[in-house]
N, C-alpha and C positions, 0 to 999 in steps of 0.2 A: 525405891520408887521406879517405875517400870519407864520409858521412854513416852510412853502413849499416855503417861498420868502427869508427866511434866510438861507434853505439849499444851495438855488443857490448864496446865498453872502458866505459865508463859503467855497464853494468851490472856488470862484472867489477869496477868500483871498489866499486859502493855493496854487492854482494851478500855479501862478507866483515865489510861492518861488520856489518849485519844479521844474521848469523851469532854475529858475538860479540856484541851489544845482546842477543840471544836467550838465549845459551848462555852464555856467560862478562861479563857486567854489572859483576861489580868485579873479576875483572883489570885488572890495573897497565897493559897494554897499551891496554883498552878503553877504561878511565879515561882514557886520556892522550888516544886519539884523541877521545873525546866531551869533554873538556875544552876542546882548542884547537879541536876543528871542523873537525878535517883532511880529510875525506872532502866534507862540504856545501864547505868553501872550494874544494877541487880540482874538486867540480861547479859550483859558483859559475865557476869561470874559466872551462871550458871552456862554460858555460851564455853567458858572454861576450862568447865569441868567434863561438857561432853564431847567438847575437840580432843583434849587428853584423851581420855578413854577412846576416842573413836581411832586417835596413833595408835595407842595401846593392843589396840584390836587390828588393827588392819596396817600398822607401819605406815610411814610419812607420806603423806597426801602427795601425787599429783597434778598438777593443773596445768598439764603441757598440750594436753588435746583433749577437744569434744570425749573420744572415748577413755580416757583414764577419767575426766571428769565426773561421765555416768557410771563408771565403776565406784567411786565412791558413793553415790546416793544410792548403793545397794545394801550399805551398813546402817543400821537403823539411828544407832550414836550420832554419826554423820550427818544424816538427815535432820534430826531433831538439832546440831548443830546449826547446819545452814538456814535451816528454818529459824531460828535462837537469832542465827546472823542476820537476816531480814527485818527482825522486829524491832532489834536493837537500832541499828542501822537507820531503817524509814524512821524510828521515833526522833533519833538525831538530826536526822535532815528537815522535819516538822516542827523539832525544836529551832533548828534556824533560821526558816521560813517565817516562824512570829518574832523572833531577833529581829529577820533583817526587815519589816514590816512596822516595828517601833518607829522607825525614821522614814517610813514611805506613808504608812496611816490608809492604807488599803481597807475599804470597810470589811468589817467583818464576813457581812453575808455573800463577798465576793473570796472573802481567805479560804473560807467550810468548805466548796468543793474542792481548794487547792490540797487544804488536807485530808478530806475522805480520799481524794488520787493516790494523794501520798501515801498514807494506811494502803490501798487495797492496790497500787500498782505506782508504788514506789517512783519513780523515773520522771512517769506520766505527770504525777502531781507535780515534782518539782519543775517540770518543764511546764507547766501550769501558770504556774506563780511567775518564771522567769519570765514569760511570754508578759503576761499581768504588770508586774514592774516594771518591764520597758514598755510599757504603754504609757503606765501612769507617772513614770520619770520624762517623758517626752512630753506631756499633756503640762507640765507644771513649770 
């Protein structure tokens, strides 16, 4: 399988959770998958299997400066990697955001743009939410 045929499975894996973390939050189904982690552990493998290959290819990553940095996202393994690493990642921090929302009760229709942020600009969403919680822990 080619690097440019697992990006578009990768995305076809995480973009259904996403959907239900959005849209159905305690469905039994949803619940289940954000309990054991099924979608980050299956990006977690194949996130794995293309860091290997990406040592493999190019020897042990640098992350001591800006440019050894962009030296890596010139190996396509790497890329599809870090990219892998993103998805996994946001999923997890979107998965705790509805954790840590069981015990705040934040309505829903105020959670959906904390996690579209999340999805599409990671950081942003969770500092979304943060900002969100210390409003509504102060308000109670």
């Amino acid at each position: 399988m080619t690097p440019s045929e697992v990006f578009s499975i990768v995305g076809m894996i995480a973009m259904p959770m996403w959907i239900l973390m959005i849209f159905l939050p305690k469905w039994k189904v949803t619940r289940f998958l954000i309990d054991y982690k099924v979608v980050p552990i299956a990006l977690s493998l194949i996130y794995a299997v293309y860091i290997f290959q990406a040592v493999q290819i190019g020897g042990m990553m640098d992350f001591g400066s800006l440019g050894s940095v962009m030296a890596l996202f010139t190996e396509e393994n790497a890329v599809l990697a870090g990219w892998v690493h993103y998805l996994a990642f946001d999923l997890l921090i979107g998965m705790w955001i509805l954790e840590q929302n069981k015990g705040i009760g934040i309505n829903q229709f105020i959670m959906a743009p904390c996690l579209i942020f999340t999805f599409m600009l990671g950081p942003i969403g969770f500092l979304l939410f943060m900002l969100i919680k210390t409003v509504k822990q102060k308000q109670s």
